[in-house]
N, C-alpha and C positions, 0 to 999 in steps of 0.2 A: 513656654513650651511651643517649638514649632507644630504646625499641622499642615498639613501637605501631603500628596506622594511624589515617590522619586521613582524611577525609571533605573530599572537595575541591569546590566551587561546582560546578555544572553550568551551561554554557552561555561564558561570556565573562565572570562575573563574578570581580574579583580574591581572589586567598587571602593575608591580611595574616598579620603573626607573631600579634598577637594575637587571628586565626582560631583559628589550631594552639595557642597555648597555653590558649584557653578549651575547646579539645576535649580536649587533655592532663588538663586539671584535671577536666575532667566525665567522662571515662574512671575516677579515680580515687576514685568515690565509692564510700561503701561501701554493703554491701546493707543494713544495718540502719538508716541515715537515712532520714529521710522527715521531710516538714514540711507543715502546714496550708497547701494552695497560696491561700489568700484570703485568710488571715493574711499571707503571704509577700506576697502582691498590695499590701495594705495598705500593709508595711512599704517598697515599691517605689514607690507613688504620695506615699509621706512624702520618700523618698528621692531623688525622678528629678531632683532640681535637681542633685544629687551624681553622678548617674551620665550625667547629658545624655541623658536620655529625655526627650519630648516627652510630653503628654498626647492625643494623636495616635497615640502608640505606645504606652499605655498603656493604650489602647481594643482596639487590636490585642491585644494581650496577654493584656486581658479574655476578650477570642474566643478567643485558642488555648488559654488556662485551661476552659472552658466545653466544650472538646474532650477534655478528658484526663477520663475516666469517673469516677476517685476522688476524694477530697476530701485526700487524702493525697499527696502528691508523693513515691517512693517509687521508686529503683533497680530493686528487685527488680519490678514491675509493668510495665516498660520507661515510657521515658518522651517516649514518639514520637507527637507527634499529627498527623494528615493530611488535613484538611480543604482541600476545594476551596478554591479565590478568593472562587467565587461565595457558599457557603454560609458561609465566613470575611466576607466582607462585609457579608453578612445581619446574622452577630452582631457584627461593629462599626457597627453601626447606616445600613446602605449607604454605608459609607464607598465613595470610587470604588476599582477597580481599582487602576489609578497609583499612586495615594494610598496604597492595600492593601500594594503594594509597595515604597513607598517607605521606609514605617515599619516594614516587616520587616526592611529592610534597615536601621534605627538599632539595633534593637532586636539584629540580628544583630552588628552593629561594637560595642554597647557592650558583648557578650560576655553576651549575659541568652538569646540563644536560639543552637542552630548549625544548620543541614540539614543532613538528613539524604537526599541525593539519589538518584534510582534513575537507573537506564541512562539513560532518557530525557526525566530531570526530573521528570516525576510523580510526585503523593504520593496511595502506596496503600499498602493493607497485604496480605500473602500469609498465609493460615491454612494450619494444616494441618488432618486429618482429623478433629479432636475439635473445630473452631471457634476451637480458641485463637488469637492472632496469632504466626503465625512469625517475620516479619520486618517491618517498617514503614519506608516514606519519607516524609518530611514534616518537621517542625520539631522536635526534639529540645530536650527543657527541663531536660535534666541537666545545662548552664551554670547556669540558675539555682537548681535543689537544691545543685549545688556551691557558690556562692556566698548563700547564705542567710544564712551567719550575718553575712557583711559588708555583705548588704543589711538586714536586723535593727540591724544596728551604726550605720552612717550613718543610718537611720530614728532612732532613739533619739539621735542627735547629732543632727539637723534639728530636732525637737521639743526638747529641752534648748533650744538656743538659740534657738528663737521662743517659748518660755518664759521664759524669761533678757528677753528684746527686751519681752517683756509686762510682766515686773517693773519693768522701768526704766523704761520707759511711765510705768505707775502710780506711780511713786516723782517721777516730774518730775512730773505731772501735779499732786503732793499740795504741791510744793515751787513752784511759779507762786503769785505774790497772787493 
């Protein structure tokens, strides 16, 4: 029997099995991974035909990366970013609202991001007395540190085989009178 909690939608949106099990798996990471999150970006925009991300959501994505302070995607640092709409929009290049929301929601279903919800939906963070952040609500990217090495993996297959599609390109091309 598992033991855990899960973080449930706020509002009216539904909770799929593979909601709970991209949170089971991102609960499960350890404190001494961490990955080059632009590296990782990289390997995802190589990748997103394999995972049914949009390039849409991949701008999105851009923006919530651009929110997390370090350049190391890293457990122990927590891995909770909470940017408004508005100032998330800004960094996908005014993407609209709707739109804002629409691609977080892919990006949430194909298990790359989860929220992290407060009482009332809003995404803030609570310090305590030395500045640190105590707690944070907003979009949690420990799905995607969990899953790095299989987004690294399918990157590395997508490039193999439009490598492979180049060769054979060139090899008919040489083979035509």
């Amino acid at each position: 029997m598992q033991v855990g909690s899960v973080t449930t939608p706020f509002g009216r949106r539904p909770m799929t099995l593979a909601m709970v099990a991209s949170q089971v798996s991102a609960q499960e990471i350890g404190p001494e991974k961490s990955v080059d999150k632009w590296k990782l970006y990289r390997a995802l925009c190589e990748a997103r035909s394999r995972l049914g991300v949009t390039d849409r959501a991949l701008a999105v994505m851009n923006a919530l990366l651009s929110f997390y302070p370090k350049n190391e995607l890293s457990a122990d640092s927590g891995l909770v970013v909470f940017p408004s709409n508005a100032q998330l929009s800004l960094r996908a290049h005014g993407m609209a609202e709707q739109t804002l929301r629409r691609h977080l929601t892919i990006l949430v279903e194909a298990g790359l991001l989860s929220r992290k919800d407060s009482a009332n939906g809003k995404r803030y963070a609570r310090r305590d007395r030395a500045g640190t952040i105590d707690e944070a609500f907003g979009f949690s990217l420990a799905p995607l540190l969990a899953r790095a090495e299989d987004i690294e993996r399918l990157a590395d297959e997508v490039v193999a085989e439009r490598l492979h599609l180049q060769r054979l390109r060139r090899t008919a091309d040489h083979l035509q009178p």
